[in-house]
N, C-alpha and C positions, 0 to 999 in steps of 0.2 A: 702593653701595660699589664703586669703581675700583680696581683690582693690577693689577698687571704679572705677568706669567706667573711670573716668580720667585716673586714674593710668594704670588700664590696655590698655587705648590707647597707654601711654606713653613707655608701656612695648614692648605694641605688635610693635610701630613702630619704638624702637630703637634696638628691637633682628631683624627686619628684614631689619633695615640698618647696622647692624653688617653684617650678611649674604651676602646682597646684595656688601658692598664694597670686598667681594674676589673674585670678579669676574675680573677677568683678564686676557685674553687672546690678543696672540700674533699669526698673521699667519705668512707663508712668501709666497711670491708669485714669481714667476719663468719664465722669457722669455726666452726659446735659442731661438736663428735664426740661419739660414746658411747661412753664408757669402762666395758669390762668391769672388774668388781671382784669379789665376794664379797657376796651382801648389800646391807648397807645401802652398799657401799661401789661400787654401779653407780650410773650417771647419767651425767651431759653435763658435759663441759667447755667453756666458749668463749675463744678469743681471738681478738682485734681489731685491727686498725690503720688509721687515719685520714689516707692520705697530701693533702696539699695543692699546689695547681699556681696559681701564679698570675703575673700577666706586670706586676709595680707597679712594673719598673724597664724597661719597653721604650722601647725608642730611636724617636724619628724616622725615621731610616734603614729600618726593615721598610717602608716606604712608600713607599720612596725608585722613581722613574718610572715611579708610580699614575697621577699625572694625565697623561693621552691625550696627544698629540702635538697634537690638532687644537686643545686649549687653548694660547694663548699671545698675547703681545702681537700686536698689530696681526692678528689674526684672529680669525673670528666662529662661536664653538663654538655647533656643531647636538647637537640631543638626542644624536648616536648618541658623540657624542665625552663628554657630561658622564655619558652609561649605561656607556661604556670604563671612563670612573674611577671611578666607583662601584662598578663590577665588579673592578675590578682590585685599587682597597682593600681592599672585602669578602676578596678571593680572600688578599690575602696578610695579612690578620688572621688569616683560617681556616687559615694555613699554620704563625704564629707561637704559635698557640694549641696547634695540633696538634702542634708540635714542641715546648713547650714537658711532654706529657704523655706520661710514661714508665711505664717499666713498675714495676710493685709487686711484694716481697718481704718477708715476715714471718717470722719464726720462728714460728711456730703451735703449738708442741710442749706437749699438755697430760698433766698424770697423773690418776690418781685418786688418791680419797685412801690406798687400802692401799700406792701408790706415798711416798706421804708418809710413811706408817705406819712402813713396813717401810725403808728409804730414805734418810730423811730426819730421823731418828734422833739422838740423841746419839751413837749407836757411828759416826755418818758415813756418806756415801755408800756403796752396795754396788757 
């Protein structure tokens, strides 16, 4: 297969936003605590949250002068020029991945149940 330096830019940077948009990951993250109560009314509460990162609308453009300099029409790419663009891809995958994950924030706040009891009442919040 023959391209012209254009072309092959165009190639290289849209099989490696094909790639890059299946990255998708979800964690979950997990607090118990132990809630002092009375009785039957000690134990652990937990809550949770499942934040998700994923990149299924990335552009083109993160890729944008990955491929090396020494690729191009009318010249004859040596390994160290097609390990530049691979390297360079890789690098700014790992940049749009890593930028794409932020930080997490949950409300975490549990009761026990004599918080429920006492609290949570028909007389209403105390």
């Amino acid at each position: 297969m023959s391209m012209t330096a254009s072309e092959l830019d165009t190639w290289l940077k849209d099989n490696a936003r094909d790639q890059l948009r299946t990255f998708n990951k979800t964690i979950t993250i997990t607090a118990t605590v132990w809630t002092q109560g009375t009785g039957a009314d000690s134990g652990t509460s937990t809550s949770a949250t499942s934040p998700n990162w994923n990149l299924a609308s990335a552009a083109s453009s993160v890729f944008t002068g990955d491929l090396d300099a020494g690729i191009g029409s009318q010249l004859i790419a040596d390994a160290d020029d097609v390990a530049a663009s691979i390297v360079n891809t890789v690098l700014s995958a790992v940049e749009a991945i890593e930028g794409s994950i932020g930080n997490v924030s949950w409300n975490a706040q549990v009761c026990h149940s004599s918080c429920h009891t006492n609290c949570h009442t028909s007389r209403g919040r105390r």
